[in-house]
C-alpha positions as CSV (number, residue, x, y, z in Angstrom):
1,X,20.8,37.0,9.3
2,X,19.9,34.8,12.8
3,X,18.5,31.1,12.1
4,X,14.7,31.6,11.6
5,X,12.5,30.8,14.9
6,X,9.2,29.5,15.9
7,X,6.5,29.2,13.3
8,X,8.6,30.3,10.4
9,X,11.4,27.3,11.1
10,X,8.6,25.0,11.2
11,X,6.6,25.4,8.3
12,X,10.9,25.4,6.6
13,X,11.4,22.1,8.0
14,X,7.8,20.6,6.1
15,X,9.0,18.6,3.0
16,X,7.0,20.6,0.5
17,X,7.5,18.7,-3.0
18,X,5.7,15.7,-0.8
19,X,3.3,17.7,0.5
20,X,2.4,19.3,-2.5
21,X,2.3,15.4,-4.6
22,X,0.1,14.1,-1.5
23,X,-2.6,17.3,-2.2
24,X,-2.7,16.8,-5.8
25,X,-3.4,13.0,-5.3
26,X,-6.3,13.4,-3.0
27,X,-7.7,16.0,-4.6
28,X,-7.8,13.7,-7.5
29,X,-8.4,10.8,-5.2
30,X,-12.1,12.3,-3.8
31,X,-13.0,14.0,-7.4
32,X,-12.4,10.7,-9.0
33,X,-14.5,8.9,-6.1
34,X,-17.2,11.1,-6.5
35,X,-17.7,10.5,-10.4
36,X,-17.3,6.7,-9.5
37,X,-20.0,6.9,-7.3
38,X,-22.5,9.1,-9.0
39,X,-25.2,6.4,-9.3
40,X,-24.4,5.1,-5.9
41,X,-27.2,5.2,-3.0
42,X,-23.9,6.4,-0.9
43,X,-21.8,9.2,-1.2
44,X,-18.1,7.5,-0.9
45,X,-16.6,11.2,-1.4
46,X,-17.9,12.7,1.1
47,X,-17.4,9.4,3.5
48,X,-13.6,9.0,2.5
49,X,-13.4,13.3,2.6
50,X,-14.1,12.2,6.6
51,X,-11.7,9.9,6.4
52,X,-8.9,12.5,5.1
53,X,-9.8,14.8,7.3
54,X,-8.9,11.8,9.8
55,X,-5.5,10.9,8.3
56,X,-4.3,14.6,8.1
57,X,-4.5,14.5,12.1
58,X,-2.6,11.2,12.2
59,X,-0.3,12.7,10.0
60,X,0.3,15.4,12.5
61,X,0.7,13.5,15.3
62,X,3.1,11.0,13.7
63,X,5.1,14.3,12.0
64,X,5.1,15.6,16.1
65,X,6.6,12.8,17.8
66,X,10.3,12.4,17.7
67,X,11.4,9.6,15.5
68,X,13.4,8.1,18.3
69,X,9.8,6.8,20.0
70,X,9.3,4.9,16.9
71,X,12.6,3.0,16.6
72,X,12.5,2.6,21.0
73,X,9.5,1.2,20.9
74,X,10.1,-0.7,16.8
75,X,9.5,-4.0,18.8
76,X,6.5,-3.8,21.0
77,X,5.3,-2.2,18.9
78,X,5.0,-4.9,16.0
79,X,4.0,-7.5,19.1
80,X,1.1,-5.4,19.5
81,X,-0.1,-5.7,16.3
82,X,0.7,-9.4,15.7
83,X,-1.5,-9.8,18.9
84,X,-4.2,-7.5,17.3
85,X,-3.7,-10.3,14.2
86,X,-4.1,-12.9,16.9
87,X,-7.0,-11.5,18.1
88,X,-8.5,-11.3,14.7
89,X,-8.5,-15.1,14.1
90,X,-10.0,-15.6,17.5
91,X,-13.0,-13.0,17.6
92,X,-12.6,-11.1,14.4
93,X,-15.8,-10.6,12.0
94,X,-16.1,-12.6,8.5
95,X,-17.3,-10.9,5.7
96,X,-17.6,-12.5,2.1
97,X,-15.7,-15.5,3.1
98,X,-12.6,-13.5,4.6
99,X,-12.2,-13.0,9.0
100,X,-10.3,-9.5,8.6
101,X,-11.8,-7.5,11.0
102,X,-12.2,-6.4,14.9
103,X,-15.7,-4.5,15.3
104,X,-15.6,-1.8,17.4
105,X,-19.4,-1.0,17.3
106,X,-19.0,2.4,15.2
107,X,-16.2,1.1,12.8
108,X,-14.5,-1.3,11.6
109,X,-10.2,-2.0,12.0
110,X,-8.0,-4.4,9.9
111,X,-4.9,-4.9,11.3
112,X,-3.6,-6.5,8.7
113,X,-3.0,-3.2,7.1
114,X,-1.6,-2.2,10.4
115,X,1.1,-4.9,9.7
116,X,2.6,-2.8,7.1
117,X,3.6,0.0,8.9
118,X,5.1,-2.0,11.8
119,X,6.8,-3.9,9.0
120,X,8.6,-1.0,7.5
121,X,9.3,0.4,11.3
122,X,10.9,-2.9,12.5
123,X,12.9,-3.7,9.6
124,X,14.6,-0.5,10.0
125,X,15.2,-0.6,13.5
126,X,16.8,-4.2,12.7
127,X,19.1,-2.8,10.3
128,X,20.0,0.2,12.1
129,X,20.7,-1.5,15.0
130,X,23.1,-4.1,13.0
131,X,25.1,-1.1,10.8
132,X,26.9,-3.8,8.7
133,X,29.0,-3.1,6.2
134,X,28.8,-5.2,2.9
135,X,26.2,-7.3,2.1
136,X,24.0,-10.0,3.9
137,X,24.3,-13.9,3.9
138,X,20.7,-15.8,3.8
139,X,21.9,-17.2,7.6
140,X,22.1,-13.4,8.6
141,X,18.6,-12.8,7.6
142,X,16.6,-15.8,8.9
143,X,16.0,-13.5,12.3
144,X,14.3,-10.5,10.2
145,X,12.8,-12.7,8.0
146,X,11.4,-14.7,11.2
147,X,10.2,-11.6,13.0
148,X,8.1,-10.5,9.5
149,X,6.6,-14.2,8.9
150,X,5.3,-14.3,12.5
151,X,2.5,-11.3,11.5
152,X,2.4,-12.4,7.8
153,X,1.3,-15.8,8.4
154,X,-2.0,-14.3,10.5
155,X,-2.7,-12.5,7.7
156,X,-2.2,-15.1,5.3
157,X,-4.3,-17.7,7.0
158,X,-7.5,-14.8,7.3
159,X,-7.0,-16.0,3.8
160,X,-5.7,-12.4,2.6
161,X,-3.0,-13.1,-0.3
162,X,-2.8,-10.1,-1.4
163,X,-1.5,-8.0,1.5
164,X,0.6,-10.9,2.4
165,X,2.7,-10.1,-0.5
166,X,2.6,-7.0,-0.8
167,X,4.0,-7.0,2.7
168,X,6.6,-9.7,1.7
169,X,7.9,-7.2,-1.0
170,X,7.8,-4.7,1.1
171,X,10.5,-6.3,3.3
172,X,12.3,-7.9,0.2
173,X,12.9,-4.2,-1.1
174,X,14.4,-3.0,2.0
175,X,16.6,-6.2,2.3
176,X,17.8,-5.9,-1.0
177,X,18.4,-2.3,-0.4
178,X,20.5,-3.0,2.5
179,X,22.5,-5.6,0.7
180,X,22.0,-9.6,-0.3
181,X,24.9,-11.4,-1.4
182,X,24.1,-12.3,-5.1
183,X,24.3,-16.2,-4.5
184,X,21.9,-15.8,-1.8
185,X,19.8,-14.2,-4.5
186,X,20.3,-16.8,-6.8
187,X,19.3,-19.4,-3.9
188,X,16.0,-17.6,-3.1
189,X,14.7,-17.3,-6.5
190,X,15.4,-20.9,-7.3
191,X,13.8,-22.1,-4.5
192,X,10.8,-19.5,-4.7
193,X,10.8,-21.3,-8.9
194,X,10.4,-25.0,-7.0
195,X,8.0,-24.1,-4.6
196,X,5.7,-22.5,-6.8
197,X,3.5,-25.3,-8.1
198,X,3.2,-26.3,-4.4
199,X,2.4,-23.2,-3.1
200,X,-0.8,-22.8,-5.8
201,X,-1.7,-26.6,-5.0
202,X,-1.7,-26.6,-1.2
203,X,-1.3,-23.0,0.1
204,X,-4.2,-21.6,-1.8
205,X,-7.7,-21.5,-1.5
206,X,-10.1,-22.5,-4.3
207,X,-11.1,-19.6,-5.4
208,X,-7.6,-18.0,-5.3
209,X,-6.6,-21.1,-7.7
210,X,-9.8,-19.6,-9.8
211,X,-8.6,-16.9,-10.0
212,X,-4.9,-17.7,-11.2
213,X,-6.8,-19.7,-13.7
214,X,-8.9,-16.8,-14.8
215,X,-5.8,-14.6,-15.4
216,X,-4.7,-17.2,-17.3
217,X,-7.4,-17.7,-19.5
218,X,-9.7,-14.7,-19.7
219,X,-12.0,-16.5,-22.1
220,X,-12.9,-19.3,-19.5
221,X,-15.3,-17.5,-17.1
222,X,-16.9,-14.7,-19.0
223,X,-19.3,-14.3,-16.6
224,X,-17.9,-15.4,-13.5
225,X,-14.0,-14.9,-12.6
226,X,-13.7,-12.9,-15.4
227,X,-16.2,-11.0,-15.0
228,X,-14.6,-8.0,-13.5
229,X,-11.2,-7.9,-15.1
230,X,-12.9,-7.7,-18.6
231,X,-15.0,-5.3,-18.1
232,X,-12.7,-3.3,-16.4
233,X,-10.5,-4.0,-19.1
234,X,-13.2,-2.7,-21.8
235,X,-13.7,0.5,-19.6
236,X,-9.8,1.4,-20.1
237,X,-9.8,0.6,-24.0
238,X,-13.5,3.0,-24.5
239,X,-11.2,5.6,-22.8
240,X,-9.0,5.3,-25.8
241,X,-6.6,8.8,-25.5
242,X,-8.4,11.5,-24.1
243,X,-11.1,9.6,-22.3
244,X,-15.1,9.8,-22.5
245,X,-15.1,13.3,-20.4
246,X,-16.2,14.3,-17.1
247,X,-19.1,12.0,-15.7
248,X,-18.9,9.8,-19.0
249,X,-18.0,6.9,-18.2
250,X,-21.0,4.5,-19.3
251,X,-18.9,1.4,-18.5
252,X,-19.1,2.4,-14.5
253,X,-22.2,4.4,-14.5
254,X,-24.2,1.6,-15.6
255,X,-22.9,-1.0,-13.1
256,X,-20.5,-3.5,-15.5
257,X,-17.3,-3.2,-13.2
258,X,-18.1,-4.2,-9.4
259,X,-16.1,-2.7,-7.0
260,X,-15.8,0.4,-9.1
261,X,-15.5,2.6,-5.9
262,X,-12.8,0.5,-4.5
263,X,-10.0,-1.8,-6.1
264,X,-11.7,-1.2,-9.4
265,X,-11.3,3.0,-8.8
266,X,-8.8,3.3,-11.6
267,X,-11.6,1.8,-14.4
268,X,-13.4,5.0,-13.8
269,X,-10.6,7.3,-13.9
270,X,-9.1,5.6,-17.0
271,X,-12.7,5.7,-18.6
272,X,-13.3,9.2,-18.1
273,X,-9.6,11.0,-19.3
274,X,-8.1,7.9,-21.3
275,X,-4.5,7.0,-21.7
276,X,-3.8,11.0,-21.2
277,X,-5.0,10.7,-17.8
278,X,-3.7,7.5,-16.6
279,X,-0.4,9.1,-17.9
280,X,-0.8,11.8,-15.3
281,X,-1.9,9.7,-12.8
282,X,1.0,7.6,-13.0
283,X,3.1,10.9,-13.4
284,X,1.9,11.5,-9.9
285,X,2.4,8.1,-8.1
286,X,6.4,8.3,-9.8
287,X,6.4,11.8,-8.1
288,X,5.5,10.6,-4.7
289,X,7.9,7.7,-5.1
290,X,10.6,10.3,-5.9
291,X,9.9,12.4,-3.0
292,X,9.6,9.6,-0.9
293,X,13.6,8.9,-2.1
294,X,14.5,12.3,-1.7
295,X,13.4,11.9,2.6
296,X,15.5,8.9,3.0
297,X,18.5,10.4,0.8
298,X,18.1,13.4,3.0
299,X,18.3,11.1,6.2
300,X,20.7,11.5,9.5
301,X,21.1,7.9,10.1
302,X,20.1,4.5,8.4
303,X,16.6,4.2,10.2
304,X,15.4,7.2,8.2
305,X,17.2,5.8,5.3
306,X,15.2,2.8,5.7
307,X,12.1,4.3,6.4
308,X,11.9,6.5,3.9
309,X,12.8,3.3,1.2
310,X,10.0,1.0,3.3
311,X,7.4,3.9,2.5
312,X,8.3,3.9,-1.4
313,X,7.8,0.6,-2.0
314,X,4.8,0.4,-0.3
315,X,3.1,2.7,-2.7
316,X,5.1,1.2,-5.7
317,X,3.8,-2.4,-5.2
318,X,0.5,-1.0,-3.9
319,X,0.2,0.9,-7.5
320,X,1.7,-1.5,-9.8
321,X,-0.2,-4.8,-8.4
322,X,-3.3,-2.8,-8.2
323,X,-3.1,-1.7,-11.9
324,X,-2.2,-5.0,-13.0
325,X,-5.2,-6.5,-11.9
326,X,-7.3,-3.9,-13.4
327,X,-5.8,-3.8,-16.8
328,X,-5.5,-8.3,-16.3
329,X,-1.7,-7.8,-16.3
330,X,-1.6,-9.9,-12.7
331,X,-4.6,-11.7,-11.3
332,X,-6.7,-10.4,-9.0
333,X,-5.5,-10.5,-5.4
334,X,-7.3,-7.2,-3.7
335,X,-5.3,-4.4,-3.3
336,X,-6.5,-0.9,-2.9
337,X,-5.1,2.0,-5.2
338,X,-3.3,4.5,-2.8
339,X,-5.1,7.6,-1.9
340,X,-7.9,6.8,-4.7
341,X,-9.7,3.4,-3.3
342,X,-12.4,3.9,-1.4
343,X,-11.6,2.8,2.4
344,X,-10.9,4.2,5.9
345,X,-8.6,1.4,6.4
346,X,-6.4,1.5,3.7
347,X,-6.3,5.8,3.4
348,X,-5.3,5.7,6.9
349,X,-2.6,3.2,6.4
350,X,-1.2,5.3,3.4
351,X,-1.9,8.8,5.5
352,X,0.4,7.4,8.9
353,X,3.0,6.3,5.9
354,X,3.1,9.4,4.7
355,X,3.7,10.6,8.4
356,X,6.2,8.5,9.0
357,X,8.1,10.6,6.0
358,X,7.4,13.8,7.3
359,X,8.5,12.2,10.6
360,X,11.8,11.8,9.2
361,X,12.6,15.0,7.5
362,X,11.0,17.0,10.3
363,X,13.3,16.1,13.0
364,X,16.4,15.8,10.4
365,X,17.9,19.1,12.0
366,X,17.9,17.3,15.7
367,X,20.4,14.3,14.4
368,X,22.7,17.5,13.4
């Protein structure tokens, strides 16, 4: 039989285990947002249904275009984006203490979310471009490590801790992926041990101390720092194993966890179908993670290798900071829940990661 042609080889070349995982978790995403938002004057589903509809074109487009354009243009485009972070401290819009955001009249953009995409795309051009063999030293990685900090402090200083870090880890999985010689391993942590207690006195803001303090001590602000977290907290225990059932969750319906529609969005979900259902949902995050694996296994050369690791641990530290906070496993530093938060922003961001896979299986055949 001849190779298979035209629309036939493309739909073959679609990675359909992701596709499939990336389906179920939206479909989950939007019936989960709309039970969330039941009592809310606005109707989040249908607002972040817009915003699918949105990220399956980016998806598209990203899929489309040759992976060489991103690693050619790795560089500029990263610049870009720090400049957009630039711009942001200089003209950017403050809301609830926090200058994150360029208005555009219509909408809103935070680059900062931007940031980790060019991240993932600039670490792997780096390391493509070096092919070493063997591991790292901590000399060798002072030039990545520069090029990262120079977009991570912006977003630091806007003050946003949590993407900061999540965008730190980011890079620190796909560095260790590549190879760190153990001693410089032992080095980093040591010093990351000393500078702790500095960092938390001088790097962070008052109410980011608080808020260490109130992960500490859950008991110490009831009604203020705590607030959230323990009622959040009591919304996951009332689920118990099988949850309260569809549109039953009293603990959200009646207003006790803020944010419920956003960083909160696993309260409701964990309130309505219980341990069962968080088991499922986690089932599904561990499936994306594996697919996401399976791309950069797959992978011609070690940009796509890189990519394809870049794009798992951004949903791995997304989900398991996110959950941490909600359950007061880690403090609360403000990260969405992939594909379930409510948030044009942060779908999009997750929707143009997901492109970037598909980017790199689609065009595997043309590195043959």
């Amino acid at each position: 039989m001849g190779a298979k042609t035209g629309g036939a080889a493309l739909i073959e070349r679609i990675e359909w285990p992701l596709a499939i995982v990336v389906i179920l978790l939206a479909a989950l995403g939007l019936f989960n947002l709309r039970n969330a938002s039941l009592n809310s004057p606005a109707s989040f589903h249908l607002a972040q249904a817009v915003w699918y509809m949105v990220g399956v074109g980016a998806i598209t487009l990203v899929t489309l275009i040759h992976t060489r354009f991103f690693q050619r243009w790795a560089y500029v485009g990263f610049g870009a984006v720090v400049l957009l972070l630039v711009a942001v401290a200089l003209f950017g819009t403050e809301l609830n203490g926090s200058k994150r955001w360029l208005n555009f009249g219509a909408f809103l953009v935070q680059p900062s979310e931007l940031l980790k995409l060019a991240v993932i795309v600039v670490t792997a051009r780096y390391f493509n471009d070096r092919n070493k063999e063997g591991s790292y030293s901590l000399r060798e990685l002072v030039a990545p490590t520069a090029i990262v900090l120079s977009g991570v402090f912006w977003v630091f200083n806007q003050p946003d801790l949590g993407t900061s870090l999540v965008i730190l880890a980011i890079f620190g999985t796909m560095v260790l992926f590549e190879g760190v010689r153990w001693q410089s391993v032992v080095a980093l942590a040591v010093a990351g041990v000393i500078a702790l207690p500095f960092g938390y006195a001088f790097g962070l803001k008052e109410y980011q101390r608080d808020r260490v303090i109130s992960f500490m001590n859950l008991d110490a602000d009831t009604h203020g720092q705590s607030w959230q977290v323990r009622q959040s907290m009591i919304a996951f225990g009332s689920g118990r194993v099988w949850g309260k059932g569809h549109e039953e969750g009293t603990q959200i319906q009646k207003g006790f966890v803020p944010e419920h529609e956003n960083d909160f969005i696993a309260a409701n979900w964990g309130e309505e179908r219980g341990f069962v259902g968080m088991l499922l949902l986690l089932g599904l995050y561990f499936a994306f993670i594996a697919a996401a694996l399976n791309v950069s296994r797959k992978a011609r050369d070690r940009y796509g290798v890189l990519v394809g690791v870049g794009v798992a641990a951004l949903f791995f530290w997304h989900t398991v900071v996110n959950l941490g906070m909600v359950t007061g496993m880690l403090p609360v530093v403000g990260l969405t829940l992939p594909m379930l938060s409510y948030g044009g922003s942060s779908l999009l961001t997750m929707m143009v990661a997901i492109g970037l896979l598909f980017n790199v299986s689609f065009h595997r055949p043309s590195y043959g």
